[in-house]
C-alpha positions as CSV (number, residue, x, y, z in Angstrom):
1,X,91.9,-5.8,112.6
2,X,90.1,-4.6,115.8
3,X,92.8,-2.5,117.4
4,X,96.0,-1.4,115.7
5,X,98.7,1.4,115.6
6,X,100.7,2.8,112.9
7,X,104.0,2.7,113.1
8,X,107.1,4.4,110.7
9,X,110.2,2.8,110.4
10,X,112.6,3.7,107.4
11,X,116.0,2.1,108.7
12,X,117.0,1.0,105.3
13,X,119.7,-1.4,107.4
14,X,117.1,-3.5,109.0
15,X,115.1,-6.2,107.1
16,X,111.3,-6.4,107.4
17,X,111.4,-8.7,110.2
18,X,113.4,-6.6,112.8
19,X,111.6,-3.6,111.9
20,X,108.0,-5.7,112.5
21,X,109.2,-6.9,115.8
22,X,110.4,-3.2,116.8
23,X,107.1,-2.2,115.9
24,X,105.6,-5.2,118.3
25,X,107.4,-4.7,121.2
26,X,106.3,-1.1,120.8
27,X,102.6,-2.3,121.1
28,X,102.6,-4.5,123.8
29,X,104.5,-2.0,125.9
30,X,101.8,0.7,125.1
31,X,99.0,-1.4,124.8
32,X,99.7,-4.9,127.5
33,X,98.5,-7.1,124.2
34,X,100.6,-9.0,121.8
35,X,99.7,-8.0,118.0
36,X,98.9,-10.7,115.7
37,X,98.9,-8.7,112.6
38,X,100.9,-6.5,110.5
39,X,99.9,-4.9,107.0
40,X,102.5,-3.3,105.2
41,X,103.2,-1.6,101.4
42,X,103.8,-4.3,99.0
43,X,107.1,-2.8,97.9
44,X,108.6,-4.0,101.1
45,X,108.5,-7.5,100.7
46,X,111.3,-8.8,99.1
47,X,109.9,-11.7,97.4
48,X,107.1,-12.8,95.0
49,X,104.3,-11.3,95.3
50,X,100.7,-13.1,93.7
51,X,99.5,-11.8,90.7
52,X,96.6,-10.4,92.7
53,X,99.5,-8.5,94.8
54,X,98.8,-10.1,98.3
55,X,101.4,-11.8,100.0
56,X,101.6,-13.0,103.9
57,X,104.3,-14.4,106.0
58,X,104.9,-14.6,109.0
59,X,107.3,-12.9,111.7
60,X,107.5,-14.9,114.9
61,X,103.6,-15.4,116.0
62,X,102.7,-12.2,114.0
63,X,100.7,-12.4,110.7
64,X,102.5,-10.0,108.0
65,X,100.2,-9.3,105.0
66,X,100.5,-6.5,102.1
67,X,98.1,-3.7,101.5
68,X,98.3,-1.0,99.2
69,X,96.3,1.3,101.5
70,X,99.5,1.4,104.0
71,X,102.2,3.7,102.7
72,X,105.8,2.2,102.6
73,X,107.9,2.0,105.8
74,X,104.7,2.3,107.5
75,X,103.4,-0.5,110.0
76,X,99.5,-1.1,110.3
77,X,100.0,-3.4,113.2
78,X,97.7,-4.6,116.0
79,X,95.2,-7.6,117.1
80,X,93.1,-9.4,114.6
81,X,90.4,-11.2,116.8
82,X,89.7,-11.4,120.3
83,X,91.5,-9.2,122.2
84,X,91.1,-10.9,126.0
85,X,92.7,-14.1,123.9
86,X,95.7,-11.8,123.4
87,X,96.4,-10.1,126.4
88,X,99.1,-10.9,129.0
């Protein structure tokens, strides 16, 4: 990732996906670009996880993948790539 943001959310009401596009619409308000990317804790995805403990799916056009590194309901979200190809 080139440019990102970290974002808390710990509404334990909302599912991952809500909470990820909360955390977008955040970003492109702050920033003018669309993220692409999102890392989160591994503990928040609800389903299987590899044996090597990645996992990535996808919310809308954004790019969700697990990391150890980010603490749970935290958000490491921002623009993987070129960021003139993202902006709006």
């Amino acid at each position: 990732m080139n440019i990102g943001m970290l974002w808390y959310d710990n509404d334990h009401k909302a599912e991952l996906n809500a909470k990820v596009q909360r955390a977008a619409s955040y970003y492109q308000n702050k920033y003018g670009a669309r993220p692409n990317i999102c890392f989160v804790h591994p503990s928040m995805i609800t389903s299987n996880i590899t044996d090597n403990g990645e996992f990535t799916i996808k919310s809308g056009e954004i790019i969700i993948q697990t990391s150890t590194s980010v603490l749970p309901n935290h958000f490491w979200i921002g623009v993987n790539g070129n960021i003139e190809k993202m902006l709006t």
